[in-house]
C-alpha positions as CSV (number, residue, x, y, z in Angstrom):
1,X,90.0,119.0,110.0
2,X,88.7,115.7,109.5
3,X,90.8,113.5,112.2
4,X,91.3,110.9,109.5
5,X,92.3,113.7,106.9
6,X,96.3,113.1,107.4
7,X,96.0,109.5,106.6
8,X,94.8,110.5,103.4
9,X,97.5,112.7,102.4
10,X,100.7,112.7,99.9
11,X,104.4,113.2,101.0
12,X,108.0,113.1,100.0
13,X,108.3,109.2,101.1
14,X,104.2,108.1,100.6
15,X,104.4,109.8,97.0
16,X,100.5,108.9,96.5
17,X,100.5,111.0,93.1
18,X,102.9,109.5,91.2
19,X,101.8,108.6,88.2
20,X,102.6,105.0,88.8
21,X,101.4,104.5,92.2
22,X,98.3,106.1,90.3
23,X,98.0,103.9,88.1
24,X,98.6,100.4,90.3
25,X,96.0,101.5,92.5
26,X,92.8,102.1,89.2
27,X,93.9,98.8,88.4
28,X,93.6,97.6,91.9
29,X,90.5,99.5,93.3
30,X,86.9,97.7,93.3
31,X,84.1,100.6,92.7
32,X,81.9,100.7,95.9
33,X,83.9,98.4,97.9
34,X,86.5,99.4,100.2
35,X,87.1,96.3,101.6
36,X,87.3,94.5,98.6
37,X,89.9,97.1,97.1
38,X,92.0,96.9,100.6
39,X,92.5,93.3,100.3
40,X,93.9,93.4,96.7
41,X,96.2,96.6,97.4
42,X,97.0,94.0,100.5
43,X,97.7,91.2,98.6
44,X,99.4,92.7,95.9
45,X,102.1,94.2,98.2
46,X,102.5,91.3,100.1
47,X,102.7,89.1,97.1
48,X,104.6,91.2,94.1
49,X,106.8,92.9,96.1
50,X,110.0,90.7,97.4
51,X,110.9,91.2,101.1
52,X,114.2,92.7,100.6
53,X,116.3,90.1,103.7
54,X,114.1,87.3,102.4
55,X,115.5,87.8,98.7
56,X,118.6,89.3,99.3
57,X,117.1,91.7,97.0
58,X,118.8,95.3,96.6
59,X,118.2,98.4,96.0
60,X,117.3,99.4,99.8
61,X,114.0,101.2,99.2
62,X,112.1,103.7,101.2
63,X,109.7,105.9,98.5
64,X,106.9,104.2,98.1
65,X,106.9,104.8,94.2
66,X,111.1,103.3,94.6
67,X,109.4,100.5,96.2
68,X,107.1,99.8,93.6
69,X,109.8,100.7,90.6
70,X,112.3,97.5,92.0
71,X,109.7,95.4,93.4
72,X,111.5,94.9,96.5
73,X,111.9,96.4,100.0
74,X,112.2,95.3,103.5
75,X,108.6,95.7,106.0
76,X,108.8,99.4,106.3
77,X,109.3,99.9,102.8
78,X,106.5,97.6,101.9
79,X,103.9,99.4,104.3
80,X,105.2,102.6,102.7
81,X,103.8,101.3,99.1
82,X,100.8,99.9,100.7
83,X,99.3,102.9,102.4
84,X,100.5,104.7,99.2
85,X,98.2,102.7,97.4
86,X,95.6,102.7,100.0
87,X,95.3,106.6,99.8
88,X,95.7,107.1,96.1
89,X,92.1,105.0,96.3
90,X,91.1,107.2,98.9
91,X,90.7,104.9,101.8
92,X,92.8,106.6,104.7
93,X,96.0,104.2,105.8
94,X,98.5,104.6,108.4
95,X,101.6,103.0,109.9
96,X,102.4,100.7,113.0
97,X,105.3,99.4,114.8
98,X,106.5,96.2,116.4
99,X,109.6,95.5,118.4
100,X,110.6,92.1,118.0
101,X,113.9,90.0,118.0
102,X,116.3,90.3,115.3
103,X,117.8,86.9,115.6
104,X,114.8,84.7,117.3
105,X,117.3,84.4,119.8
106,X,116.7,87.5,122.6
107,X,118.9,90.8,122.3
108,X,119.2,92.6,119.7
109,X,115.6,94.0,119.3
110,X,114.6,96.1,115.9
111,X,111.4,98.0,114.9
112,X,108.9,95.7,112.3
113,X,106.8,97.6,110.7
114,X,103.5,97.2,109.3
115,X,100.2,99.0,108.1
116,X,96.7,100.0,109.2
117,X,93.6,101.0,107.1
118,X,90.6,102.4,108.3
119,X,87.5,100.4,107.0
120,X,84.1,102.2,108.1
121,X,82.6,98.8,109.0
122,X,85.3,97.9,110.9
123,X,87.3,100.6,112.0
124,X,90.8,100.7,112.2
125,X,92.0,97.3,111.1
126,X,95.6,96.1,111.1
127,X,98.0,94.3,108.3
128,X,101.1,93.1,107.7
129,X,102.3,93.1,103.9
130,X,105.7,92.5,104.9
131,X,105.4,88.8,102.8
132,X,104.3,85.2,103.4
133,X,107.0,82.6,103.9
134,X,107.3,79.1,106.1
135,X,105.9,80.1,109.5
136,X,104.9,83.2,108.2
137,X,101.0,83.7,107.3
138,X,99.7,87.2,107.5
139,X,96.3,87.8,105.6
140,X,93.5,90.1,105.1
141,X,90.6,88.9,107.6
142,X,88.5,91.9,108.7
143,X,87.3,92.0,111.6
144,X,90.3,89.4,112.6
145,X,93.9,90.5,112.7
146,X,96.2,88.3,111.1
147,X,99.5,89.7,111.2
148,X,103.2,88.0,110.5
149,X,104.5,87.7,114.0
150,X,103.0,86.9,117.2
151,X,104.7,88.8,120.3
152,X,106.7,85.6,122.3
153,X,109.5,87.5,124.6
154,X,108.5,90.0,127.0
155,X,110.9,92.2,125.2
156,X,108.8,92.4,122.6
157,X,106.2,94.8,122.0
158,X,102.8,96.1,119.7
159,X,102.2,99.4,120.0
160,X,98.7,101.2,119.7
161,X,99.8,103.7,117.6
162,X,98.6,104.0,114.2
163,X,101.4,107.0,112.4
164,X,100.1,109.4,109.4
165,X,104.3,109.3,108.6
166,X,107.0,106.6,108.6
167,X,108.9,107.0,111.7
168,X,112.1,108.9,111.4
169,X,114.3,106.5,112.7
170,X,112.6,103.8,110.3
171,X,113.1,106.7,107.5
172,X,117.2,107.2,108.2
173,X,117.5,103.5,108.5
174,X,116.4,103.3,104.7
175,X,117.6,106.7,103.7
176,X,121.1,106.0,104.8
177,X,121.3,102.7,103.5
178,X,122.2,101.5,99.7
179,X,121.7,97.9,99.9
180,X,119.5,95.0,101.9
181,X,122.6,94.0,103.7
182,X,122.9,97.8,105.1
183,X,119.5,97.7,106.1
184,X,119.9,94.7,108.3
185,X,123.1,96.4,109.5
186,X,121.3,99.6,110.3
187,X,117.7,98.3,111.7
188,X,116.2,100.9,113.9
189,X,114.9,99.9,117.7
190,X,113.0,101.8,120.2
191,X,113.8,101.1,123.8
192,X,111.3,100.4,126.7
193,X,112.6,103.2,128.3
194,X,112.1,105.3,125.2
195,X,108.3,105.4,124.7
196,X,107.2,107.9,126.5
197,X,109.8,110.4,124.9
198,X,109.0,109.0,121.5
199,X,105.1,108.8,122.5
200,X,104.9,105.1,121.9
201,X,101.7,103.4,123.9
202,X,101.7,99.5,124.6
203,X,99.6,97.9,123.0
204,X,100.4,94.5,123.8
205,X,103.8,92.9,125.1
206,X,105.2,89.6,124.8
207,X,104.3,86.8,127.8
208,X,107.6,85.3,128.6
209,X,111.4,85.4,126.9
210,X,111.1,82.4,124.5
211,X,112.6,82.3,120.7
212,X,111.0,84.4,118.8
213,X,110.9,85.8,115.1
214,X,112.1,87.7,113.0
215,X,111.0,90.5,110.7
């Protein structure tokens, strides 16, 4: 099996063939250009679909064809729509995690989520479509990451992974949850002493315990 095969393929929550996904991503997708396709998929998500705290926007979503059907979700559910899209145009797409501060303020910590697409000139190549906002500027810059939050506590952490699958935790979260407020309520962390039982490599951590953002 191709080693890029599962980040092609359909499931219950990344629904890549349903017929509206379907058709978001035709009307997305640039013939012959995989790159060029990525950043509208990108910048459609980011831009047409509300961050779900931001707006105050209910229902909580988690499917990525949900997501797309109430034009709102929070990060997870946002990165669920995107590499929905991603693979429906058949460019394989994956899913990363962040811990960062709920409150910019320290304790408590929360999983963000975001996305990953693998671009054969660039490789694997990182995104954020969680939604621009002041102090908030993520964009679609390949070979340069330019993702929503830089790491500013050493509680915080990016971690190398790139998932074929939500998380579960990230999944229940959404799954048990009926509105944005339950969400924020419910947000799922991993902690340090976690990873290696949950698999979770480093990839970078935060220099020093300062304010930091937000999902």
């Amino acid at each position: 099996m191709n080693d890029r095969e599962p980040y092609l393929k359909q499931s219950r929550v990344i629904d890549v063939d349903h017929p509206d996904i379907v058709q978001l991503a035709r009307s997305l997708q640039v013939a012959g250009d995989e790159v060029a396709t990525s950043r509208r998929c990108f910048e459609w998500v980011r831009d047409e679909i509300r961050h779900s705290r931001d707006f105050q926007a209910n229902p909580a979503t988690c499917r990525a064809s949900q997501v797309l059907q109430h034009r709102t979700g929070y990060c997870y559910a946002k990165s669920h729509l995107l590499v929905a899209l991603l693979r429906a145009c058949g460019i394989p797409a994956g899913f990363c995690y962040q811990r960062l501060s709920v409150n910019d303020h320290g304790g408590p910590y929360c999983l963000h989520g975001y996305a990953a697409i693998w671009l054969e000139a660039f490789g694997w190549y990182r995104v954020d479509p969680r939604g621009n906002k002041p102090g908030v500027e993520a964009q679609f810059d390949p070979p340069v990451e330019r993702l929503a939050f830089p790491l500013q506590s050493r509680e915080e952490y990016d971690f190398e992974n790139i998932f074929a699958e939500p998380l579960e935790s990230v999944l229940s979260a959404l799954q048990s949850s009926s509105t944005w407020q339950e969400v924020l309520d419910a947000l799922p962390d991993v902690k340090p002493e976690q990873f290696d039982q949950l698999g979770l490599k480093i990839r970078r951590q935060g220099p020093q315990a300062t304010a930091c953002n937000l999902l």
